[in-house]
Residue, then its C-alpha position, 0 to 999 in steps of 0.5 A: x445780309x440782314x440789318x439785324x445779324x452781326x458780321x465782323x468786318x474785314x479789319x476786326x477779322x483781321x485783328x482776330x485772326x493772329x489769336x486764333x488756335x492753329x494747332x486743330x486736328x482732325x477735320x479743318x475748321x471751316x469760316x472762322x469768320x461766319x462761326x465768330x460772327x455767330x458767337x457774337x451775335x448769341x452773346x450780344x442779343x442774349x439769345x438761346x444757342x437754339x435760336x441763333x439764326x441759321x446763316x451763321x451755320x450749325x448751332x451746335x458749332x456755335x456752341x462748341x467752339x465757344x466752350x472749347x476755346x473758352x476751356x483753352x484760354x483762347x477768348x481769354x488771349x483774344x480779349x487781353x490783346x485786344x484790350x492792351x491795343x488801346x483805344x477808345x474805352x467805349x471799344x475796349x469794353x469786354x464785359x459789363x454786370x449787373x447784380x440782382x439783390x433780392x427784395x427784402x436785401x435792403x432791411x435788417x432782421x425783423x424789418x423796419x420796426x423800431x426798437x429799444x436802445x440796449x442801454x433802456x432795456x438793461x435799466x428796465x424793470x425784468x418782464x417776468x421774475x426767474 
């Protein structure tokens, strides 16, 4: 296996296992194990589900079981019980974000410019007479 691709180990799968959907029907799902790793691997290097490598099976796999387990609640299951385990913070951290604030977020209305206080301008002469 390449240095660059994700597996979970035998104890995380192992861990994982128990909160997996049982009750599929039709055709039996097929490595659970190659299919998380899989996920995992898109969502940890911020690939396109496209470009996932080829090892980790059908991409079209991939992505399906990531919408429908997320639709039934499943990674959410999965991440309370692993995050209620305990541990170390640095292994139980699910998720962190980022937020983006547009370039002119940071001034006010008008930009920098200065300008009069309101108490100057009521006591100033009127500019133009009604």
């Amino acid at each position: 296996m390449s240095d660059h691709l994700f597996w979970l180990t035998d104890d995380q799968f192992a861990r994982l296992e128990p909160h997996l959907p049982t009750d599929t029907r039709g055709k039996a799902r097929v490595d659970d194990r190659r299919i998380i790793s899989g996920i995992v691997h898109v969502l940890k290097s911020g690939c396109r589900w496209v470009d996932a490598p080829a090892t980790y099976g059908p991409r079209k796999t991939l992505y399906n079981r990531f919408v429908r387990w997320a639709d039934k609640g499943i990674w959410q299951n999965i991440f309370q019980a692993l995050a209620s385990a305990g541990g170390p913070p640095a292994q139980v951290l699910i998720d962190s974000s980022a937020v983006k604030a547009h370039r002119c977020a940071a001034g006010g209305k008008g930009g920098n410019g200065r300008r009069r206080l309101v108490a100057r301008v009521a006591v100033a002469p009127r500019k133009s007479t009604p």
